[in-house]
N, CA, C and O atoms as a GROMACS GRO file, in nm:
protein
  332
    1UNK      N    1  -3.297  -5.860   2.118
    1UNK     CA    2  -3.324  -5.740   2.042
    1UNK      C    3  -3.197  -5.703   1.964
    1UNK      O    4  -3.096  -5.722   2.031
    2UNK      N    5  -3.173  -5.650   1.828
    2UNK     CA    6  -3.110  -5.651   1.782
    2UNK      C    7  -3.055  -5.503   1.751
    2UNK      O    8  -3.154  -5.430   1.764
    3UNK      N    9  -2.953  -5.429   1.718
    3UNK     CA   10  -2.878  -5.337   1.751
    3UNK      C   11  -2.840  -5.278   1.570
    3UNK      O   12  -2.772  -5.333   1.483
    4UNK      N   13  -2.907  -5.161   1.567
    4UNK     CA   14  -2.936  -5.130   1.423
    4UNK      C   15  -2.850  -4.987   1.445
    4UNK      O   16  -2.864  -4.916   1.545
    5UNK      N   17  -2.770  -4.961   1.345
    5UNK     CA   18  -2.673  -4.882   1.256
    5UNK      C   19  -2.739  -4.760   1.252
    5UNK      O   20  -2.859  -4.757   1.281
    6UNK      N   21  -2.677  -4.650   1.218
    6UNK     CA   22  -2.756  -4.518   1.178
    6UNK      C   23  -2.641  -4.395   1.123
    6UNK      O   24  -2.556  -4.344   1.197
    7UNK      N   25  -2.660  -4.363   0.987
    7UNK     CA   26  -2.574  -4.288   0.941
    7UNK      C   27  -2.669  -4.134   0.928
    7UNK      O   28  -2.780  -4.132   0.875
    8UNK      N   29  -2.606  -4.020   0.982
    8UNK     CA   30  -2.692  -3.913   0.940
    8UNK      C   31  -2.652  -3.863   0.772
    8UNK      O   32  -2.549  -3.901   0.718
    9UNK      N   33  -2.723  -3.801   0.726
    9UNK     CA   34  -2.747  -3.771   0.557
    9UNK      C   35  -2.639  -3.686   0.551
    9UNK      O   36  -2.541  -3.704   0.478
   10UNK      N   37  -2.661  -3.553   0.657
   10UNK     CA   38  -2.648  -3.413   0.652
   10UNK      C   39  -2.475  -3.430   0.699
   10UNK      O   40  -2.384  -3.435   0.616
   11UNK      N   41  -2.457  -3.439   0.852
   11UNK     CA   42  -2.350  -3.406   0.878
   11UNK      C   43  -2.245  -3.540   0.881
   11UNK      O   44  -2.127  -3.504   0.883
   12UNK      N   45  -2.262  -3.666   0.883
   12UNK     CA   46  -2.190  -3.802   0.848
   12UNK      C   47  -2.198  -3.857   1.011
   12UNK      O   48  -2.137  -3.963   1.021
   13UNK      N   49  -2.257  -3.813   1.138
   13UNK     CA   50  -2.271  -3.878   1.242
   13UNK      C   51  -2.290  -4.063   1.240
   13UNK      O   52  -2.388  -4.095   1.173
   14UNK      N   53  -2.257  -4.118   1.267
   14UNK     CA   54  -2.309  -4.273   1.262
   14UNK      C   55  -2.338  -4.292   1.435
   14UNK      O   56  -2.278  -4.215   1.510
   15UNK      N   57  -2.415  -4.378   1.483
   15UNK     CA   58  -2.447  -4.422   1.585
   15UNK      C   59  -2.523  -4.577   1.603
   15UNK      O   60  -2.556  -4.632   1.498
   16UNK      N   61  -2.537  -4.610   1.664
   16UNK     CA   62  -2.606  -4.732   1.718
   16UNK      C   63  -2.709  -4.756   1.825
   16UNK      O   64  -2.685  -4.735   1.944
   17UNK      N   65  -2.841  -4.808   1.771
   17UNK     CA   66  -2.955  -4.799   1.875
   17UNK      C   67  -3.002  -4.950   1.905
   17UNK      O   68  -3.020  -5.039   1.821
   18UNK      N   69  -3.016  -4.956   2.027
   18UNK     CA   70  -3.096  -5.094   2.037
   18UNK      C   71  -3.192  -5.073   2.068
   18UNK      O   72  -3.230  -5.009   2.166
   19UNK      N   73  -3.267  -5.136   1.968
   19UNK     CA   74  -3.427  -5.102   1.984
   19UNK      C   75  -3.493  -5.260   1.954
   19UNK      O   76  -3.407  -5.348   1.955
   20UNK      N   77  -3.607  -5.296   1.933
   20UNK     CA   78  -3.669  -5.434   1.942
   20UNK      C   79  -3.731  -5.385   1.781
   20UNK      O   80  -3.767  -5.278   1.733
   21UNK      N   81  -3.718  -5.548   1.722
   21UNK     CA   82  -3.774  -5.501   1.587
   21UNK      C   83  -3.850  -5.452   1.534
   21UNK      O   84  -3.846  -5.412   1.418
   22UNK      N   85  -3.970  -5.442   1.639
   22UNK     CA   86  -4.121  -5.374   1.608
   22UNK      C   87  -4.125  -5.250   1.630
   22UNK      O   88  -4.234  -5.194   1.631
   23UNK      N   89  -3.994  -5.168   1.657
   23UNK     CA   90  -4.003  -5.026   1.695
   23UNK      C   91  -3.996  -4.991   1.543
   23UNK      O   92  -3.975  -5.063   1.445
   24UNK      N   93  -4.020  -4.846   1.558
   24UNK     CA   94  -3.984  -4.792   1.482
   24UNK      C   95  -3.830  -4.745   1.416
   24UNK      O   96  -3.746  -4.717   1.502
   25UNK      N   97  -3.789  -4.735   1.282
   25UNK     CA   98  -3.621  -4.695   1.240
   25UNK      C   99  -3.627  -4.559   1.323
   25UNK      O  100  -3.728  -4.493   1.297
   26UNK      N  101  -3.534  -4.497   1.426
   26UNK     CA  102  -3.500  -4.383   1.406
   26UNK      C  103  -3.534  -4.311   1.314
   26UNK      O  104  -3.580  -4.368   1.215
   27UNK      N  105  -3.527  -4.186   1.311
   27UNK     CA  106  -3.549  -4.063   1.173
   27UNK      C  107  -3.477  -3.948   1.168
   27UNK      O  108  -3.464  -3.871   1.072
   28UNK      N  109  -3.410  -3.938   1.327
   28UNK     CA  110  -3.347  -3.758   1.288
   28UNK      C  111  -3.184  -3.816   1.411
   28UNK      O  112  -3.167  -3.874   1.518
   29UNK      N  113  -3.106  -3.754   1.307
   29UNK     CA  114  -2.985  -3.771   1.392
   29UNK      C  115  -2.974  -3.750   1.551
   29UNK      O  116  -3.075  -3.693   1.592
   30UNK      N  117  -2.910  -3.772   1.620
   30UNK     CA  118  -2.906  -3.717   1.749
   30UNK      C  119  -2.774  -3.603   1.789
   30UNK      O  120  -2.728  -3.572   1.899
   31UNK      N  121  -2.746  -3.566   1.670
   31UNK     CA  122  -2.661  -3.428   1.681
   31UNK      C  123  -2.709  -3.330   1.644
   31UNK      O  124  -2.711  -3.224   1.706
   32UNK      N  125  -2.773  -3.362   1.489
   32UNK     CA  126  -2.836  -3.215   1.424
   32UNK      C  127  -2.962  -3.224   1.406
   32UNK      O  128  -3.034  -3.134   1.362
   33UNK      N  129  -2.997  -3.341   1.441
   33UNK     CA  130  -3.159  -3.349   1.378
   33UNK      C  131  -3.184  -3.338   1.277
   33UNK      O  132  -3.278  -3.266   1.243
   34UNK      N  133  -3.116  -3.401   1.198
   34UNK     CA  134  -3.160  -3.422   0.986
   34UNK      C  135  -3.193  -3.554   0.999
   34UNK      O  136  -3.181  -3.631   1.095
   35UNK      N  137  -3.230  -3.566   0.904
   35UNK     CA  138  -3.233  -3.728   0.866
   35UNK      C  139  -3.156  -3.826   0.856
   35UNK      O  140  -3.040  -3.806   0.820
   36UNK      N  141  -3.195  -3.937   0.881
   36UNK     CA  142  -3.082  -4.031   0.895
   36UNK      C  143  -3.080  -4.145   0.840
   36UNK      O  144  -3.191  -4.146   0.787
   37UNK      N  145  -3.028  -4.248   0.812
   37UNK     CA  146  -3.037  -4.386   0.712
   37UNK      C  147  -2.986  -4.461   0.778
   37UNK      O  148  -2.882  -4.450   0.842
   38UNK      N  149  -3.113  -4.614   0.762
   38UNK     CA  150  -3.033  -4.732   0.862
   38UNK      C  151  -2.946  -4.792   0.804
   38UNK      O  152  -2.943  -4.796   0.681
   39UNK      N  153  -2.858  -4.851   0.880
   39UNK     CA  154  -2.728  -4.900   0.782
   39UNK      C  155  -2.724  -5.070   0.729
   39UNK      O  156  -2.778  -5.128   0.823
   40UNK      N  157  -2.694  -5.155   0.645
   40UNK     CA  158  -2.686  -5.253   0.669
   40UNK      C  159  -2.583  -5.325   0.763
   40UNK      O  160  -2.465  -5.322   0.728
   41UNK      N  161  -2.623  -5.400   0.895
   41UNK     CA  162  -2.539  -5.440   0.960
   41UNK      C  163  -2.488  -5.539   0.941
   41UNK      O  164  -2.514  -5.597   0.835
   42UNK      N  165  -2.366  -5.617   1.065
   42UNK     CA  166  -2.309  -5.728   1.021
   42UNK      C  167  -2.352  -5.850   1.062
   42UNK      O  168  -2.302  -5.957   1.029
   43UNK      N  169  -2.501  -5.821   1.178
   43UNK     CA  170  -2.581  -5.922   1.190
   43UNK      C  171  -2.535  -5.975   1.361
   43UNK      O  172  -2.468  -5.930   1.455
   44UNK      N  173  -2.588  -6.054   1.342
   44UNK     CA  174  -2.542  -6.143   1.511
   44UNK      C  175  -2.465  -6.266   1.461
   44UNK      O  176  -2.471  -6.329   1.356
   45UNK      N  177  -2.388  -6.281   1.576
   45UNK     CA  178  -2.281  -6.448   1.571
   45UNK      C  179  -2.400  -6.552   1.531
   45UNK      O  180  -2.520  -6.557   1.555
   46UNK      N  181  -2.301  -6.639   1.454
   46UNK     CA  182  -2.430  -6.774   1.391
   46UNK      C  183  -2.366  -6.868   1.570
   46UNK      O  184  -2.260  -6.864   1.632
   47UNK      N  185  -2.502  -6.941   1.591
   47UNK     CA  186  -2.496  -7.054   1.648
   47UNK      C  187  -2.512  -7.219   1.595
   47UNK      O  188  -2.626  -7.262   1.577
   48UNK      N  189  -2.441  -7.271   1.580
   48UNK     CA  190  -2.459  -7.409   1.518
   48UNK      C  191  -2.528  -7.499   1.621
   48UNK      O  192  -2.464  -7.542   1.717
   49UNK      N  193  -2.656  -7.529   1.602
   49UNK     CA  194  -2.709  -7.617   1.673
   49UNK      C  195  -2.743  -7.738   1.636
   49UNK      O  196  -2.827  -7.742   1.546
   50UNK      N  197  -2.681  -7.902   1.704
   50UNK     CA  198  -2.676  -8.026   1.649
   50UNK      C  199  -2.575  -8.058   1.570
   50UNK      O  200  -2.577  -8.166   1.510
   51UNK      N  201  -2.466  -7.965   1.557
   51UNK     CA  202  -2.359  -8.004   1.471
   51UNK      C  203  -2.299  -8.127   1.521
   51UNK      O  204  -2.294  -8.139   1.644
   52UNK      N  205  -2.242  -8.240   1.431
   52UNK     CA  206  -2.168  -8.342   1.495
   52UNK      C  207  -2.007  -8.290   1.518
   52UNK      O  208  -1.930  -8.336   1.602
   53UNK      N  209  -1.979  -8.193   1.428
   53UNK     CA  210  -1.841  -8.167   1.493
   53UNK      C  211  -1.798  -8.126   1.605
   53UNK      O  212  -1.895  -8.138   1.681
   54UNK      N  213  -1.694  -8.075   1.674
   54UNK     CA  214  -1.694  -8.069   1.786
   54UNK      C  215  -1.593  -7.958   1.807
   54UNK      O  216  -1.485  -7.974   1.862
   55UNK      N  217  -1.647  -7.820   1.747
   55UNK     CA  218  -1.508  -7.719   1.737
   55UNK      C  219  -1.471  -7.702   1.828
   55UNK      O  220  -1.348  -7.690   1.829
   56UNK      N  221  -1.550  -7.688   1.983
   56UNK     CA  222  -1.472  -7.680   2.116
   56UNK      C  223  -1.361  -7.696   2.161
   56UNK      O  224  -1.321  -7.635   2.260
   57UNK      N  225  -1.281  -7.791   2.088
   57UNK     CA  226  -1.136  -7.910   2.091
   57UNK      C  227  -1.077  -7.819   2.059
   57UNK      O  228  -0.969  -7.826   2.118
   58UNK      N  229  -1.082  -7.701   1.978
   58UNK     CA  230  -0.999  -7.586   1.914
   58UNK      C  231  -0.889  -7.673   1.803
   58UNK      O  232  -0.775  -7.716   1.819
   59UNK      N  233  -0.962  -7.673   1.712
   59UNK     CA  234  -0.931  -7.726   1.577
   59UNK      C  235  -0.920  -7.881   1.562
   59UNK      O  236  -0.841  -7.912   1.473
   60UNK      N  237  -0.962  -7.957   1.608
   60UNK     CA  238  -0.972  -8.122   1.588
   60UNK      C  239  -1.073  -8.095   1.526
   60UNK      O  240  -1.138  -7.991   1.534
   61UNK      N  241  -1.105  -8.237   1.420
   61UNK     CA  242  -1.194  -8.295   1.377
   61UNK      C  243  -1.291  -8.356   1.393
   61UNK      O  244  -1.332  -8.276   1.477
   62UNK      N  245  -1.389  -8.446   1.388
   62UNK     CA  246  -1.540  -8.490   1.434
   62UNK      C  247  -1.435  -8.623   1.503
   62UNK      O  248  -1.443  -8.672   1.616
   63UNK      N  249  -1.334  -8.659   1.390
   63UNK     CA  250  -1.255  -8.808   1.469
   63UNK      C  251  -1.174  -8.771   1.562
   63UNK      O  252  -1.144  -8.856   1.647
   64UNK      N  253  -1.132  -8.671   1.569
   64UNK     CA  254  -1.017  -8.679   1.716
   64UNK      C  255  -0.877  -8.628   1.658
   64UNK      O  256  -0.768  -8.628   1.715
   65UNK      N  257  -0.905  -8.591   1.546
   65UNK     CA  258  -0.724  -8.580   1.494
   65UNK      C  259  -0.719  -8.477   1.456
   65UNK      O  260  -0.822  -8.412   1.470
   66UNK      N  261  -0.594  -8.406   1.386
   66UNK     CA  262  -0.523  -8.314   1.355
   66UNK      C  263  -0.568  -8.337   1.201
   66UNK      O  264  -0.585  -8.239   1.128
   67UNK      N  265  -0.579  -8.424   1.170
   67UNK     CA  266  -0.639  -8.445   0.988
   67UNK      C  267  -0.733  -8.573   1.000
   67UNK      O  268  -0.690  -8.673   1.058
   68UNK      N  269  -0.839  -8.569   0.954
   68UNK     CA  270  -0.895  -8.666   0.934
   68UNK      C  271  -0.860  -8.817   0.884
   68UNK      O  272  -0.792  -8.841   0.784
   69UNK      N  273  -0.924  -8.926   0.980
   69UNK     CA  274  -0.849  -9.089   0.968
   69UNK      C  275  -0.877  -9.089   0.789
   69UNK      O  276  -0.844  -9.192   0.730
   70UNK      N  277  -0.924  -9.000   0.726
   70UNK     CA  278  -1.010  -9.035   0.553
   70UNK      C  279  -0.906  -8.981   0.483
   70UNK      O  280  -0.895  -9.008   0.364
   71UNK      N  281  -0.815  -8.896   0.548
   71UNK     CA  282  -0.704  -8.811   0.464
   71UNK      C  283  -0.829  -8.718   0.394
   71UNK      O  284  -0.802  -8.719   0.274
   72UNK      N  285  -0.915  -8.662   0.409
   72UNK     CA  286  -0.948  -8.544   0.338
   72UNK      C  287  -0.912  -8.435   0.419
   72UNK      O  288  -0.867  -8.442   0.534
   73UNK      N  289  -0.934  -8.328   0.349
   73UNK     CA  290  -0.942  -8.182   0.410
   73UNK      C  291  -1.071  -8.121   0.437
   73UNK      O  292  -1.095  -8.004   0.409
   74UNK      N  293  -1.138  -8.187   0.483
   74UNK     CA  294  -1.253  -8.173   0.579
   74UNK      C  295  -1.285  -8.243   0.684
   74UNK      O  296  -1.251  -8.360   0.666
   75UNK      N  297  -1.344  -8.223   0.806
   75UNK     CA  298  -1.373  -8.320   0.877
   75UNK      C  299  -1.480  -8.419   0.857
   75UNK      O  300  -1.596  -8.378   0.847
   76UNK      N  301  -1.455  -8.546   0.851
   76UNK     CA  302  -1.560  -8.661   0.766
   76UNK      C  303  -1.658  -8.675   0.916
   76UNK      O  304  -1.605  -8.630   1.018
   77UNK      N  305  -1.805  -8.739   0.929
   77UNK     CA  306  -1.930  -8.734   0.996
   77UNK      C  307  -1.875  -8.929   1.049
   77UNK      O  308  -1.961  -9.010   1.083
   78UNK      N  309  -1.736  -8.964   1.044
   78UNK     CA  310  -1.739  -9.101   1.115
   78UNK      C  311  -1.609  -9.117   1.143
   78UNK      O  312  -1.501  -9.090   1.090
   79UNK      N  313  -1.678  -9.207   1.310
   79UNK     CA  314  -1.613  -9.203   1.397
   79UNK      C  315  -1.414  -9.289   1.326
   79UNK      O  316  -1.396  -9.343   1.217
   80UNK      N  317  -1.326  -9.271   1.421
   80UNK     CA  318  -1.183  -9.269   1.370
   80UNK      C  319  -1.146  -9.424   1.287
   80UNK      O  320  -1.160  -9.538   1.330
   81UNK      N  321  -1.105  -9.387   1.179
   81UNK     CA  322  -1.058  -9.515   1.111
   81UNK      C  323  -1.178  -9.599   1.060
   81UNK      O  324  -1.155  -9.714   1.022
   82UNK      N  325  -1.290  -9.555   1.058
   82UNK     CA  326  -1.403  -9.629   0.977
   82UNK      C  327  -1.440  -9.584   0.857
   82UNK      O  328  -1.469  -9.466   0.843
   83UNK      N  329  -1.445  -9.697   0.720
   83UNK     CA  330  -1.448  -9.638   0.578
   83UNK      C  331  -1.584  -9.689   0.546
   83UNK      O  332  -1.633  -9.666   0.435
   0.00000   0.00000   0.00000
């Protein structure tokens, strides 16, 4: 369930509700009871699923190195020293 923003109109309160997407937006602040506006949020963490790289290593490449066996500045999709 995802965790939606809320700015009031009237007095500038902001808050945060977790609610499930099929609820309804909030509508009245929970200080003054005016109206309120959902905010755009910053979303949830991406998950990469099936990636061949392997960021776990904390900064190596798909080959095993500190810079890729290709000399680029990206990590290349084959294994070390193969062109």
């Amino acid at each position: 369930m995802p965790t939606y923003e809320y700015k009031c109109q009237t007095c500038g309160h902001t808050f945060e509700k977790f609610q499930n997407i099929k609820d309804k937006p909030v509508s009245k602040c929970l200080k003054c009871n005016h109206k309120v506006q959902r905010l755009i949020g910053a979303g949830a963490g991406v998950i990469f699923r099936n990636s061949k790289a392997d960021y776990s290593a904390g900064g190596t490449t798909s080959c095993n190195r500190e810079t890729p066996c290709c000399g680029r500045d990206v990590p290349c999709d084959k294994r070390p020293c193969e062109s």
